[in-house]
KEVO-258132 format. One record per residue (C-alpha): residue number from 0; residue in one letter; x, z, y. Coordinates in pm, 1 decimal, decimal comma. Layout:
! KEVO-258132
(node NUM "A" (X Z Y))
...
! end
This chain:
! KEVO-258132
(node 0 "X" (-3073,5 667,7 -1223,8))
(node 1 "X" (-2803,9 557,5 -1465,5))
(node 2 "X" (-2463,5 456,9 -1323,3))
(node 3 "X" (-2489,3 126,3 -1391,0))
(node 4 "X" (-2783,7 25,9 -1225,5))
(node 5 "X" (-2765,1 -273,4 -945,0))
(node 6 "X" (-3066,5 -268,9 -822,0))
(node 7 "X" (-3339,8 -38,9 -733,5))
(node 8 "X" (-3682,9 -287,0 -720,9))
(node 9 "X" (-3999,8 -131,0 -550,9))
(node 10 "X" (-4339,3 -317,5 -586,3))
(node 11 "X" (-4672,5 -198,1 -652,0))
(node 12 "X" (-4789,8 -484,5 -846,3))
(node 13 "X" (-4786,3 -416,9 -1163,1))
(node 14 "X" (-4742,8 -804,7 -1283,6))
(node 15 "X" (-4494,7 -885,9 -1021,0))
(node 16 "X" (-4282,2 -592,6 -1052,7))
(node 17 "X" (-4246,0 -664,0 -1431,7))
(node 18 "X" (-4198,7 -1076,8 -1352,7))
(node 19 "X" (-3916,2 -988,8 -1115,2))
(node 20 "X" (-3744,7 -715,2 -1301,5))
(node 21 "X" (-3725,2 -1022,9 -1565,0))
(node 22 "X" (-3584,8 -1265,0 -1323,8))
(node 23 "X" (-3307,8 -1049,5 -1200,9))
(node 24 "X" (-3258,3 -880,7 -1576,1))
(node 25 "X" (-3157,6 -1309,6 -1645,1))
(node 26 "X" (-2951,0 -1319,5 -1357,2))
(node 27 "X" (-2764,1 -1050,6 -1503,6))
(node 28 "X" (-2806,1 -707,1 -1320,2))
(node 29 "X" (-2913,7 -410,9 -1441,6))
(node 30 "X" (-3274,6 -343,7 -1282,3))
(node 31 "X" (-3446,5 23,4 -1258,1))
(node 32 "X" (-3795,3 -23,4 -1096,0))
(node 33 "X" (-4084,8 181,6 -930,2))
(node 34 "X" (-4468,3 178,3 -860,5))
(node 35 "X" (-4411,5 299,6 -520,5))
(node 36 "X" (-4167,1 397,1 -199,2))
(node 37 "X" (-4182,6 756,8 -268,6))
(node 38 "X" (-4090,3 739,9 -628,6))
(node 39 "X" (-3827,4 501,9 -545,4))
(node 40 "X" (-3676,1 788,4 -205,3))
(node 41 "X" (-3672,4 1070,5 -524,3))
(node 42 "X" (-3366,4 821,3 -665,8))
(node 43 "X" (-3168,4 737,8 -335,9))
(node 44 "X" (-2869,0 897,4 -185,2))
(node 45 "X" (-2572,5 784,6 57,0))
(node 46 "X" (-2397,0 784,0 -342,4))
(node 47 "X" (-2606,6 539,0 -441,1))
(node 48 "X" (-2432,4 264,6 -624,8))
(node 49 "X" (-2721,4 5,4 -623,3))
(node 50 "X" (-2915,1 -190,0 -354,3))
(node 51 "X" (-3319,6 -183,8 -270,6))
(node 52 "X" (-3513,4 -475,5 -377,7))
(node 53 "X" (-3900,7 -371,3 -189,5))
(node 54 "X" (-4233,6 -533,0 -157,6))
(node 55 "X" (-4388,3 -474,6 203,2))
(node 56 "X" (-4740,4 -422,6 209,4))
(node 57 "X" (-4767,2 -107,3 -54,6))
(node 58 "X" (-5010,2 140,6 -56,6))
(node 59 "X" (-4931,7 486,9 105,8))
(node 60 "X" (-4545,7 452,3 254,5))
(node 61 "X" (-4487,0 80,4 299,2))
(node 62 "X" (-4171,7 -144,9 261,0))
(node 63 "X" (-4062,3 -120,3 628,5))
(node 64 "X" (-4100,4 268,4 634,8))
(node 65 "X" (-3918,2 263,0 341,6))
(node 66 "X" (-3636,9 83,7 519,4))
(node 67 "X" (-3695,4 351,8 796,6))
(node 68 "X" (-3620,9 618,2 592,6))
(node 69 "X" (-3332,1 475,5 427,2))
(node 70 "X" (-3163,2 376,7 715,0))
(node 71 "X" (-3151,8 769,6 765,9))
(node 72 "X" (-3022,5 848,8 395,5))
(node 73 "X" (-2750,5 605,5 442,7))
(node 74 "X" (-2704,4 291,5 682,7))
(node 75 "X" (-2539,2 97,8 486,4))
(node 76 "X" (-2728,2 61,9 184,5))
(node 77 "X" (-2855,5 -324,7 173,3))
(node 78 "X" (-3219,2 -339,2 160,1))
(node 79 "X" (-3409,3 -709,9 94,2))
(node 80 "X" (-3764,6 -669,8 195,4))
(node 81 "X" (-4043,6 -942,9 -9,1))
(node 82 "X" (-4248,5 -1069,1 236,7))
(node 83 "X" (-4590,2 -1266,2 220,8))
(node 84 "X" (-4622,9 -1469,9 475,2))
(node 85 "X" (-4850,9 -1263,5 718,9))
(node 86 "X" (-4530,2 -1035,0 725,7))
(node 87 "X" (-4213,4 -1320,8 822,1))
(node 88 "X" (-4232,8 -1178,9 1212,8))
(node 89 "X" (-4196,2 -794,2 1093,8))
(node 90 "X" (-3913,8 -874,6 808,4))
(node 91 "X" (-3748,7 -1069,1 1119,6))
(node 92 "X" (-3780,6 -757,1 1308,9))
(node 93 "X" (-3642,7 -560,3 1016,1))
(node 94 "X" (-3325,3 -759,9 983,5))
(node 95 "X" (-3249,0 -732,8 1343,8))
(node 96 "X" (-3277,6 -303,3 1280,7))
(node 97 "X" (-3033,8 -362,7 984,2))
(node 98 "X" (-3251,5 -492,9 730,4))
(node 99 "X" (-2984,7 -718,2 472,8))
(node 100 "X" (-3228,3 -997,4 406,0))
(node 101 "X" (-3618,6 -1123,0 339,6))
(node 102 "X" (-3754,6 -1320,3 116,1))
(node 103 "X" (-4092,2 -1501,4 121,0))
(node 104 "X" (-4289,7 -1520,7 -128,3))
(node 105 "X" (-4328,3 -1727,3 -349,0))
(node 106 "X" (-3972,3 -1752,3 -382,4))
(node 107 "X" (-3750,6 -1985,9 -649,4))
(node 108 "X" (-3581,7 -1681,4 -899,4))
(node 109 "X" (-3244,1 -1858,8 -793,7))
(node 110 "X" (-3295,2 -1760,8 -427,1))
(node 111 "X" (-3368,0 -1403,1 -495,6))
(node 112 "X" (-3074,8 -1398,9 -749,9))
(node 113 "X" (-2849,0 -1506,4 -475,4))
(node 114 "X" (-2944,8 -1308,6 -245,7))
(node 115 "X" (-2924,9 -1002,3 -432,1))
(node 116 "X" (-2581,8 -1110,9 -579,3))
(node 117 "X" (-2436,1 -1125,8 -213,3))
(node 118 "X" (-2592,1 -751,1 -150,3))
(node 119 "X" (-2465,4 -589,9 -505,8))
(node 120 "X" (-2096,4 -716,5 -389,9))
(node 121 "X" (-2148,3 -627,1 -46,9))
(node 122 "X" (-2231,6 -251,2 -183,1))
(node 123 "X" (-2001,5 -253,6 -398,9))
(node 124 "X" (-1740,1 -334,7 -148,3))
(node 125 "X" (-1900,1 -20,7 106,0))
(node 126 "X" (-1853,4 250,3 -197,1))
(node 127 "X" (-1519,8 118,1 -280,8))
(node 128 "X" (-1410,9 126,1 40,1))
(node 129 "X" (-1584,8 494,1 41,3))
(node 130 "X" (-1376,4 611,4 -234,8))
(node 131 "X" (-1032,2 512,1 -158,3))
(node 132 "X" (-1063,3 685,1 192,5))
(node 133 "X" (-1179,5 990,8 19,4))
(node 134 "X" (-898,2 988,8 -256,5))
(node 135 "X" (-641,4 932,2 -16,5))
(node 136 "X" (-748,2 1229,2 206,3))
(node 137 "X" (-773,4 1395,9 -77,9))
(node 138 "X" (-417,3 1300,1 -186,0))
(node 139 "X" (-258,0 1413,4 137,7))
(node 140 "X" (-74,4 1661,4 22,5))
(node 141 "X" (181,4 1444,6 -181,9))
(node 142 "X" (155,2 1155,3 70,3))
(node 143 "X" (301,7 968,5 76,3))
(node 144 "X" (356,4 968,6 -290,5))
(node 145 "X" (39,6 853,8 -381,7))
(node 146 "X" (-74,3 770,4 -694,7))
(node 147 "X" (-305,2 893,4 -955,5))
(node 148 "X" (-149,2 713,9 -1259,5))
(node 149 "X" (17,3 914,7 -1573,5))
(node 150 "X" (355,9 752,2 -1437,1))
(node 151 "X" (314,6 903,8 -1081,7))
(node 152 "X" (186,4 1226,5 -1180,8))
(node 153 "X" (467,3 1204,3 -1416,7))
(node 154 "X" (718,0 1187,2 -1107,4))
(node 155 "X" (566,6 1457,3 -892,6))
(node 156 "X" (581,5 1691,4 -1176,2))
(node 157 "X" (962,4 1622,0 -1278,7))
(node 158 "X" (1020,8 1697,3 -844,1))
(node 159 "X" (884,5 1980,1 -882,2))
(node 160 "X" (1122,7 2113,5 -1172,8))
(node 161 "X" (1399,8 2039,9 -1011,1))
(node 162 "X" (1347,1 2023,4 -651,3))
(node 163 "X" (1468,8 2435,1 -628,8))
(node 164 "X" (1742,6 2358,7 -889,2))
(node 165 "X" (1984,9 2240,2 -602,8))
(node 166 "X" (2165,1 1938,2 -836,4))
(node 167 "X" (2243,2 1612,5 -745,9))
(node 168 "X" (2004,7 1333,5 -800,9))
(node 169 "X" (2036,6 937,0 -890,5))
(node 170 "X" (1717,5 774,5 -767,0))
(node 171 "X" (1700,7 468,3 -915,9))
(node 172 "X" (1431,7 205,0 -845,9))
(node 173 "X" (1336,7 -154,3 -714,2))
(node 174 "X" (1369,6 -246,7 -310,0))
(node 175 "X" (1092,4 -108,9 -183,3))
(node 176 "X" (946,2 109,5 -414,2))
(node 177 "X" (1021,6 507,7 -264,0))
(node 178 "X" (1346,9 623,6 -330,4))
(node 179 "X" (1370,3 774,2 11,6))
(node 180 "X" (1010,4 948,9 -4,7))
(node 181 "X" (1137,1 1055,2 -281,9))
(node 182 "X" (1456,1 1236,2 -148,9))
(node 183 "X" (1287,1 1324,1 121,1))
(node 184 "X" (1039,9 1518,5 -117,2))
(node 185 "X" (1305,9 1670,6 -312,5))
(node 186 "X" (1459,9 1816,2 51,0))
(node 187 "X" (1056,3 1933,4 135,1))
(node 188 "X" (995,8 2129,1 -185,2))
(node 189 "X" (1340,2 2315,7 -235,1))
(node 190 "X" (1454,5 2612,2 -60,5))
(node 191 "X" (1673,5 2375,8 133,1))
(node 192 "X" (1357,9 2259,0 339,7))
(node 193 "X" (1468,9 2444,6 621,4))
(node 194 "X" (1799,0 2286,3 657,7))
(node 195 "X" (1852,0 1888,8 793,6))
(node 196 "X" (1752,8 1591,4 591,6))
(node 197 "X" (2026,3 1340,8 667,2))
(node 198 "X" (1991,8 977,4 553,7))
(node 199 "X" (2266,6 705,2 537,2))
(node 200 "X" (2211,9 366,6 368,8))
(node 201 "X" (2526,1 238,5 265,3))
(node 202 "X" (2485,1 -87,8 278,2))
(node 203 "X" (2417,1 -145,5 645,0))
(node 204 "X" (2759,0 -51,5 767,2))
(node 205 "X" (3056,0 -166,3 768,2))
(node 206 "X" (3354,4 -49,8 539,3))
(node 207 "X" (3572,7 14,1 887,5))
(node 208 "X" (3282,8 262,3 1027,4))
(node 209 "X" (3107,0 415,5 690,7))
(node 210 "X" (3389,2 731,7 638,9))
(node 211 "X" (3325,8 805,0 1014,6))
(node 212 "X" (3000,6 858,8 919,3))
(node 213 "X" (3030,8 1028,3 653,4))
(node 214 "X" (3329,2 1248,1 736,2))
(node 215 "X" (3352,0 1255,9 1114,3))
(node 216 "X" (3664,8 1219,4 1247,5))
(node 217 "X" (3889,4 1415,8 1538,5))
(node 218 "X" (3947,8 1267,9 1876,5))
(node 219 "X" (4226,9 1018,4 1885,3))
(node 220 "X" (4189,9 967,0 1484,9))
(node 221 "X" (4183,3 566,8 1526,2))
(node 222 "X" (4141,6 374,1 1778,3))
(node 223 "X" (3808,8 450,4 2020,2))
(node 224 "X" (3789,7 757,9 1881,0))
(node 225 "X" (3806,9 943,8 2205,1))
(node 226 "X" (3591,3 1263,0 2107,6))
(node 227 "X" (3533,7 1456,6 1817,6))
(node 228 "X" (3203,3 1388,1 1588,7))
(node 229 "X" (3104,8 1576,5 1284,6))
(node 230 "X" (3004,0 1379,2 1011,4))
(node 231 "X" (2686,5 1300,8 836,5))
(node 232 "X" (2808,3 1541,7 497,3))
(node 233 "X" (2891,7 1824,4 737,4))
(node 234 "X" (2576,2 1776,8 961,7))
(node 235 "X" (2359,9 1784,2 600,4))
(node 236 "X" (2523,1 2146,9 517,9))
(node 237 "X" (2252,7 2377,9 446,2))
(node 238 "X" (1984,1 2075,8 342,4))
(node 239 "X" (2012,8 1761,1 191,8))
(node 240 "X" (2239,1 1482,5 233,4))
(node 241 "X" (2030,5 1068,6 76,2))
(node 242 "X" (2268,9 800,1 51,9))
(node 243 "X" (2052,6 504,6 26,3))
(node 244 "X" (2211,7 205,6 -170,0))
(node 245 "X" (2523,2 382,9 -306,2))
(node 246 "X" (2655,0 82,1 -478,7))
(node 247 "X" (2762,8 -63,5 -137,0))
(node 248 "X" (2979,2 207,6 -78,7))
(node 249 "X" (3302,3 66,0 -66,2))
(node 250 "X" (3597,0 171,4 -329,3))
(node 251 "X" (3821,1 384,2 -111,6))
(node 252 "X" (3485,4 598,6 9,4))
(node 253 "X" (3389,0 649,6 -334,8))
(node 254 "X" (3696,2 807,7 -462,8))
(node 255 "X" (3667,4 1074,3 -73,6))
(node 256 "X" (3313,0 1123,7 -218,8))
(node 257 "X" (3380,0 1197,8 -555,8))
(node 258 "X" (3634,8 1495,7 -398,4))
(node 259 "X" (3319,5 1606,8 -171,4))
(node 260 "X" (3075,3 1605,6 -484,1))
(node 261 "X" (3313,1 1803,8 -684,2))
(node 262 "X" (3505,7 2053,2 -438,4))
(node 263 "X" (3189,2 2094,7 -205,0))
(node 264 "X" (3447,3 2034,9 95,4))
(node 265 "X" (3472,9 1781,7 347,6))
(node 266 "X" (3818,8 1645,0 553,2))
(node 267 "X" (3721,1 1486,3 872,7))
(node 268 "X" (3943,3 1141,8 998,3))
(node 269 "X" (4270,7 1249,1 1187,8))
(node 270 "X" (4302,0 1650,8 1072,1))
(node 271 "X" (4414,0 1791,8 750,0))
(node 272 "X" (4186,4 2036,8 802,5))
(node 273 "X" (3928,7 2117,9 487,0))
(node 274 "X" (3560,1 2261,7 574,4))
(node 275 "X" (3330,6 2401,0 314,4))
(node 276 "X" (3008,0 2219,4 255,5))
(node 277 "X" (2679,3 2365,0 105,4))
(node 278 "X" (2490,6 2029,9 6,8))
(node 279 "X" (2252,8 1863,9 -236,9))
(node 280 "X" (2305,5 1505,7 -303,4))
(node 281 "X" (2011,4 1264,7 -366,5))
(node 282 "X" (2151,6 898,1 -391,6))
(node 283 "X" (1972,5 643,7 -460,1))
(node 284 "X" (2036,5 252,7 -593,8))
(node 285 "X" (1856,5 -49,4 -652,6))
(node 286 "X" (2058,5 -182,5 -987,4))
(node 287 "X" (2073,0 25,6 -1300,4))
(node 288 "X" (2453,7 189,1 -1242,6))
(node 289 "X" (2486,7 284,1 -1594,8))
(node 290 "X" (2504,0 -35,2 -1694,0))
(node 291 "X" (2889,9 -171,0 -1632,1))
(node 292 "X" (2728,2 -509,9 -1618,7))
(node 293 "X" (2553,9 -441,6 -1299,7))
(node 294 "X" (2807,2 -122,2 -1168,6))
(node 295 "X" (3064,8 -399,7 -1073,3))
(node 296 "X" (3326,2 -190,1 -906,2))
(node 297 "X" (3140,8 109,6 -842,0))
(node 298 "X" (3338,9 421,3 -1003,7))
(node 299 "X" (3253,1 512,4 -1338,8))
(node 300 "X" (3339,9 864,1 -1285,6))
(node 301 "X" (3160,5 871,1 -917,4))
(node 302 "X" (2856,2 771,6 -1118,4))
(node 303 "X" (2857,4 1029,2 -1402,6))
(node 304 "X" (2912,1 1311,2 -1096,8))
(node 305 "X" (2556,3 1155,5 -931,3))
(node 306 "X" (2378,9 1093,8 -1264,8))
(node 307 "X" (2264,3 1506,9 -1312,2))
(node 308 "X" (1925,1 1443,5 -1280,2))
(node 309 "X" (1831,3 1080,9 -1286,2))
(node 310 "X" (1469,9 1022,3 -1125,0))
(node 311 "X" (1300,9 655,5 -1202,0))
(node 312 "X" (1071,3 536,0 -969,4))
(node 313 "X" (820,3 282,9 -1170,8))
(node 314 "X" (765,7 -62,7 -986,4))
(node 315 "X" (417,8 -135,0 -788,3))
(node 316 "X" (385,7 -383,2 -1085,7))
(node 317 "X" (355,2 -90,5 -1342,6))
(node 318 "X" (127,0 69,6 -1163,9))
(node 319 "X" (-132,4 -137,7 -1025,7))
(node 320 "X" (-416,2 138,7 -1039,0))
(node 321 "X" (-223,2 286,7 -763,7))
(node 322 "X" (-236,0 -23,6 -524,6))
(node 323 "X" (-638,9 18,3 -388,0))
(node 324 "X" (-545,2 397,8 -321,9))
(node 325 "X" (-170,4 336,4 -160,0))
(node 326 "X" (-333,9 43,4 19,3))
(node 327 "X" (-614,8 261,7 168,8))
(node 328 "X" (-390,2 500,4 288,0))
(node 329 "X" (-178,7 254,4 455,7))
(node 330 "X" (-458,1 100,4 618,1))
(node 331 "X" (-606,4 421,7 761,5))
(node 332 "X" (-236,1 486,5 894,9))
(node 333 "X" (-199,3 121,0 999,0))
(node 334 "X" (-530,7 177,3 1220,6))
(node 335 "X" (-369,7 516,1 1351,1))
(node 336 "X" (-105,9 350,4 1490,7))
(node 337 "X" (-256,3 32,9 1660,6))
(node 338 "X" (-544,4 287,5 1803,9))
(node 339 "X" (-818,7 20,0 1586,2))
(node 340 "X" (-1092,3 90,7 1336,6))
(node 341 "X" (-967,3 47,8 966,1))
(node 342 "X" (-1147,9 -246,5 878,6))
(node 343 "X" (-1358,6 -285,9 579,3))
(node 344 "X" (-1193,0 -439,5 287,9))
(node 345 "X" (-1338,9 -776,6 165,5))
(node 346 "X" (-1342,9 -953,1 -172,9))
(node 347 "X" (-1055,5 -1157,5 -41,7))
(node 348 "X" (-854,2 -826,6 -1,9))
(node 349 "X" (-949,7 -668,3 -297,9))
(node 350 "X" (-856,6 -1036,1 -494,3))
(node 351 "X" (-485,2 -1029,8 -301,3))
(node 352 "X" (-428,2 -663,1 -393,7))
(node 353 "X" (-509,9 -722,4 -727,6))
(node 354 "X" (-366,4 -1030,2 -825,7))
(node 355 "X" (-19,2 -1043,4 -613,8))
(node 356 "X" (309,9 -914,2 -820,6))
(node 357 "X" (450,5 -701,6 -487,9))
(node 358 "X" (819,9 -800,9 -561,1))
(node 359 "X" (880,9 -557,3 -234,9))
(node 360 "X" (685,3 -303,5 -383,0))
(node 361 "X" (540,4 6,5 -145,8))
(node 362 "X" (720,6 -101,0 140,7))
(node 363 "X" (613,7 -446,7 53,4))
(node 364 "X" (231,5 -295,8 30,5))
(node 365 "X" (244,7 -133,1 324,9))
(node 366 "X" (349,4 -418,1 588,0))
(node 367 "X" (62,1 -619,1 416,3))
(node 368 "X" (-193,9 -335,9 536,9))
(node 369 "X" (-19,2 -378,4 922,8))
(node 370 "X" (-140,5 -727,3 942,4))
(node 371 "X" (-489,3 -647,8 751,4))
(node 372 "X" (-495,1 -400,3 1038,1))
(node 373 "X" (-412,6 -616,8 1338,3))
(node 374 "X" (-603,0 -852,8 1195,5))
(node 375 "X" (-376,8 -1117,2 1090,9))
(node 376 "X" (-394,2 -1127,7 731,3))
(node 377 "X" (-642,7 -1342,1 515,4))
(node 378 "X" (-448,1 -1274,1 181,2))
(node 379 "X" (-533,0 -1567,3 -13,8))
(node 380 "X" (-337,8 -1809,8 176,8))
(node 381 "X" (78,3 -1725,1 143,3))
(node 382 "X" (272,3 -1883,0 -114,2))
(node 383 "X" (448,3 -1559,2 -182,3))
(node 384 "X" (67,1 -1442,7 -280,5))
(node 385 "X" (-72,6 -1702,1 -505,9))
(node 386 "X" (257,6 -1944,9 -601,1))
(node 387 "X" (84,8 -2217,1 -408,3))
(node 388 "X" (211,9 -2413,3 -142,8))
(node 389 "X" (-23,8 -2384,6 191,8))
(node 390 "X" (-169,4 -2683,2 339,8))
(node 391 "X" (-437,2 -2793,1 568,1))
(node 392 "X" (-505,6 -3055,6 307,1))
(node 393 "X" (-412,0 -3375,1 498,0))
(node 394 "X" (-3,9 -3253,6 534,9))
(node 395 "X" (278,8 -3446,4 316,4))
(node 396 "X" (450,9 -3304,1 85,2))
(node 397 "X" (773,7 -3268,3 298,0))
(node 398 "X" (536,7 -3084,1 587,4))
(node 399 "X" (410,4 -2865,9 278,2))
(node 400 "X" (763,7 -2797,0 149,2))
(node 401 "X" (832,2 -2678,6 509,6))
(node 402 "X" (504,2 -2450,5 546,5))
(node 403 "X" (640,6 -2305,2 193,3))
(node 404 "X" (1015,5 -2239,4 277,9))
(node 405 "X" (899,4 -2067,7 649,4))
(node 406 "X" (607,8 -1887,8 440,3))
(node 407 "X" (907,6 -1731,0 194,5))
(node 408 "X" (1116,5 -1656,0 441,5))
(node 409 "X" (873,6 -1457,1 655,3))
(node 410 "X" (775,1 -1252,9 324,0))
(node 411 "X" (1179,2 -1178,8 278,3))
(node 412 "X" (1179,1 -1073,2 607,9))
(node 413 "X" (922,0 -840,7 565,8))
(node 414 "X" (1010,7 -710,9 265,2))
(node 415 "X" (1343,2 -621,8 397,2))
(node 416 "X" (1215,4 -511,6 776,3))
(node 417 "X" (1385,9 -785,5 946,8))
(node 418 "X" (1754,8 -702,6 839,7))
(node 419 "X" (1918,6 -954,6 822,0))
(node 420 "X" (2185,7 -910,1 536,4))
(node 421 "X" (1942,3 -804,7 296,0))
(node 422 "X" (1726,9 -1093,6 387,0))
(node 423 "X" (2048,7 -1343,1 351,0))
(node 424 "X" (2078,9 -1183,2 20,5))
(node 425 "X" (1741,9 -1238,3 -100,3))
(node 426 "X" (1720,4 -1582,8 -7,3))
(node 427 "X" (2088,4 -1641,6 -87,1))
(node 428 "X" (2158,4 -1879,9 174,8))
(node 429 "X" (2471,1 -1909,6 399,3))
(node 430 "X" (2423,1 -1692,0 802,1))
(node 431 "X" (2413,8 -2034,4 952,4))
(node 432 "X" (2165,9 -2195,2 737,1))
(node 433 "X" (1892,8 -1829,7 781,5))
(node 434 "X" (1936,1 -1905,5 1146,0))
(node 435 "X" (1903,1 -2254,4 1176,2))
(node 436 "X" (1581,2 -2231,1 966,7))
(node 437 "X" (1443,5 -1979,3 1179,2))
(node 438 "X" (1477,1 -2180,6 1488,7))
(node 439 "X" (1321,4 -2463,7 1324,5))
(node 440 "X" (1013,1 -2270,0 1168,4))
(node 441 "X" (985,8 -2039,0 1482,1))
(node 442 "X" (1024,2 -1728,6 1378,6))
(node 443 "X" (1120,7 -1420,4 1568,1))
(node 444 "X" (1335,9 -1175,1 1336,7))
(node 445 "X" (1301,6 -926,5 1557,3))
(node 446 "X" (864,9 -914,9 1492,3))
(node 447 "X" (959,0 -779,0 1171,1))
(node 448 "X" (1199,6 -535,0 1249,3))
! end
């Protein structure tokens, strides 16, 4: 049976066979046909692209035996039985087994071709569905950098090269789209594996409490400082130390880790005492830092130090083959976690993932497959999705303008897991106004946390 074929048509009627070959052949599908129910078995298998079309009263195995045995090969392979009318109360029967659909004869060639054009997309949905779990547990050994395009494969190779090379690393790629996978995978594949992964985004602290983190300070070194803590550099000796967001880092910590970069040493708050460091830098930021435009007042020469090795990770947007098999993966994990069955995917599903630009990229991907999960996602709907505004079709347009602001701000939410700077920054709105509008639309920051 070719690849292409949509439907497998059993009938042993010569003259009727060949009449409704021809009717589907008009509707458009590609048609391969048999005599009988055994010829028709030979060309069936649980990778069987296409859907049964069968006659019921046939000599030798008949239609419903034929659905018997097929049930057995695989279950969910639609199967439309053609019924005369003698044979309504057994096709009946055969649909409540499982049986997709009947038809009785004689039947208008526009009813068959609907029918059959629900089944093709129904089995097409089943194999898809098939595939993507089987590519992603196939995958699972670069999860979860998934992603079979030349621009992914691209990536895992260059992490490879120089995961064992122990220099530093720029990451450099959208909100959203990896970076810290990626560092993570660089700390995984070197020699440094053994050693801590320690992770600091920048951005979410405050300039008064960031060098604590980073270079731990001595009891009594400021003000409620009353023991001694060792610092996230020190703490990463021996592995790898991610700074997430470097181009938050304020001005005074750049030029104390430009000295750490260079001298491999470390000076903790409130001693003048210097401790070696053995360390591999990965930082990562979301604007292009070689261009001055963007660097603002982010050190020129702090930048040149990072930029060794500069790994780009390509937007969800660039890669859309990669979205059904990221998505899959997600979903399976999604279902993991909320102790559910991954639900099938439907054509609204498969529309959303393919037609939505994922301005939060992975991250953005992978909340979407939560709520497919739970349940709560019918993707067609959110403004964010399709640059229409939601309405129940008798709202006005200021109750529609509302629905579309609360709609955007749940997706920057999302996209930024509930914090609430980054979400302030997104929108660009003033603190007061983000929480006055989430009081009025009702929404919980903490749900997306």
């Amino acid at each position: 049976m070719q690849d292409k074929t949509d439907i497998i048509l059993i009938d042993d009627d010569t003259d009727l066979r060949r009449a409704t070959r021809q009717t589907l052949e008009l509707a458009g599908f590609a048609v391969e046909d048999h005599a009988n129910a055994q010829s028709a078995l030979g060309a069936l298998s649980a990778a069987t692209p296409a859907i049964v079309v069968t006659d019921i009263r046939m000599p030798g195995m008949d239609g419903l035996e034929l659905f018997a045995r097929i049930k057995t090969i695989d279950p969910d392979l639609p199967v439309i039985l053609i019924t005369g009318h003698g044979d309504i109360t057994m096709a009946v029967q055969a649909m409540h087994d499982g049986a997709y659909d009947f038809i009785a004869k004689p039947f208008p060639a526009d009813r068959l071709a609907q029918t059959v054009r629900r089944a093709v997309e129904k089995r097409r949905l089943v194999m898809e569905n098939r595939f993507l779990r089987q590519a992603a547990e196939e995958s699972r050994d670069d999860l979860p950098l998934i992603g079979q395009t030349p621009a992914m494969e691209h990536l895992r190779q260059m992490l490879r090269q120089i995961a064992d090379t122990d220099v530093d690393v720029l990451v450099a790629g959208e909100t959203g789209s990896g970076k810290e996978v990626v560092a993570t995978l660089l700390h995984r594949w070197s020699r440094r594996k053994n050693g801590n992964f320690v992770a600091l985004n920048c951005g979410a602290l405050p300039e008064t409490v960031i060098e604590s983190e980073l270079f731990g300070h001595e009891a009594g070194a400021f003000t409620g400082a009353q023991k001694k803590r060792v610092g996230r550099i020190e703490h990463a000796s021996g592995g790898t130390l991610f700074l997430d967001e470097i181009e938050s880092m304020p001005v005074a910590t750049q030029v104390k880790m430009l000295r750490v970069l260079e001298m491999r040493e470390v000076s903790p708050l409130g001693t003048n005492d210097v401790r070696p460091v053995d360390l591999r830098v990965v930082a990562a930021a979301k604007i292009d830092l070689g261009n001055p435009a963007e660097r603002g007042d982010f050190r020129e020469d702090l930048y040149y130090r990072l930029n060794v090795v500069t790994v780009s990770i390509p937007p969800l947007r660039e890669r859309r083959a990669d979205i059904p098999l990221l998505f899959s993966h997600f979903l399976a994990r999604a279902a993991e976690r909320f102790k559910r069955e991954a639900p099938s995917l439907t054509s609204a599903v498969h529309q959303h993932l393919a037609s939505h630009s994922w301005p939060g990229n992975v991250r953005e991907l992978a909340h979407y497959a939560e709520r497919v999960a739970l349940g709560l996602a019918e993707p067609a709907t959110p403004a964010a999705a399709t640059g229409t505004i939601p309405s129940d079709g008798h709202a006005s347009l200021p109750e529609r303008m509302e629905q579309h602001e609360a709609e955007l701000i749940r997706t920057a939410l999302i996209e930024n897991e509930g914090d609430v700077r980054r979400t302030i920054e997104a929108l660009q709105i003033p603190r007061k106004t983000f929480y006055d509008k989430l009081q009025r639309h009702g929404i919980n920051r903490a749900d997306y946390e």
